[in-house]
C-alpha positions as semicolon CSV with decimal commas, in nm:
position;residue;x (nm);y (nm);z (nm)
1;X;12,058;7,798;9,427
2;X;11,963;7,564;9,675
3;X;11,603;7,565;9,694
4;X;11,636;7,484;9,310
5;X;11,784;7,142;9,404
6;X;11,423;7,027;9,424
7;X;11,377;7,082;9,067
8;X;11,391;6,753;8,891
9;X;11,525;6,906;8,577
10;X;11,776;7,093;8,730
11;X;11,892;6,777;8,950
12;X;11,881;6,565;8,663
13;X;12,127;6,777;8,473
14;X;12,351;6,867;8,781
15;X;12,388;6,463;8,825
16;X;12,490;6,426;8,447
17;X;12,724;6,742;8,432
18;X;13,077;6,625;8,457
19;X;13,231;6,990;8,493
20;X;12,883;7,201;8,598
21;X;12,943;7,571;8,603
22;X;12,626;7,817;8,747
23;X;12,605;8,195;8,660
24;X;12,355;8,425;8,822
25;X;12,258;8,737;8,676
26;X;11,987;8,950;8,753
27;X;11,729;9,187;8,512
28;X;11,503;9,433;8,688
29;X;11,282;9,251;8,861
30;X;11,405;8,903;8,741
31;X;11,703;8,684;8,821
32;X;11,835;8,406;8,581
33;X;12,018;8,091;8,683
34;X;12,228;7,928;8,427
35;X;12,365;7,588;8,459
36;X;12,615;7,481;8,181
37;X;12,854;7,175;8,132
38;X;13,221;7,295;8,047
39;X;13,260;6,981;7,815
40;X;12,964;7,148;7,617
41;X;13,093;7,508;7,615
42;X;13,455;7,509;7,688
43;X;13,495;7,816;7,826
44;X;13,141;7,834;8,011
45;X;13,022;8,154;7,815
46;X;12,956;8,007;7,481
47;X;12,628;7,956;7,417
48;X;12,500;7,593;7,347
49;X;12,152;7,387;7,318
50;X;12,343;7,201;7,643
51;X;12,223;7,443;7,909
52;X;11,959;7,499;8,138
53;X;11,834;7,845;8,258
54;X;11,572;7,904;8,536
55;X;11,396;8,211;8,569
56;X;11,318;8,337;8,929
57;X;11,136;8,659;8,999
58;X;11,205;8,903;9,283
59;X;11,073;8,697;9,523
60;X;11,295;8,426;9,443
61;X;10,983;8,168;9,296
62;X;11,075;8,012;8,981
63;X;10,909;8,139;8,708
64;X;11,008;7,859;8,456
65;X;11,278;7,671;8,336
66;X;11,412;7,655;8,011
67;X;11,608;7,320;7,876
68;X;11,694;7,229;7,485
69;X;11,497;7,465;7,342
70;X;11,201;7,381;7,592
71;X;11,007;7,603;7,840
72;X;10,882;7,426;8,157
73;X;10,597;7,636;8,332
74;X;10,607;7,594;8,716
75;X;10,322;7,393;8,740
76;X;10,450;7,168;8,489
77;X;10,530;6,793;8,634
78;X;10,820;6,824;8,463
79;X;11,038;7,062;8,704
């Protein structure tokens, strides 16, 4: 989860979450990082439009990022 720190979406909504919670969970050959504000959710496991999920494969290299309904490639400025 560190090497995602880069990321400018994910720092952007790390700085802005007041109670950030991160769940990993892996599929076959991919891994998913979830990032989620409790005041959002309430219980962190509700799902919301207030999350952010990055895809990583098994190598660990971000695949994209999705953020309010948006899918960032890795090339994209954006990340």
């Amino acid at each position: 989860m560190r090497a995602l720190r880069p990321s400018r979406l994910v720092r952007l909504f790390v700085e802005r979450a007041r109670f950030p919670v991160v769940e990993v969970t892996a599929h076959d050959d991919e891994q998913r990082v979830r990032y989620v504000d409790l005041r959002a959710t309430g219980d962190g496991r509700t799902r919301t439009r207030w999350h952010l999920v990055v895809r990583l494969n098994a190598a660990g290299d971000v695949q994209a990022i999705a953020f309010l309904n948006r899918v960032f490639p890795p090339p994209s400025p954006h990340l």
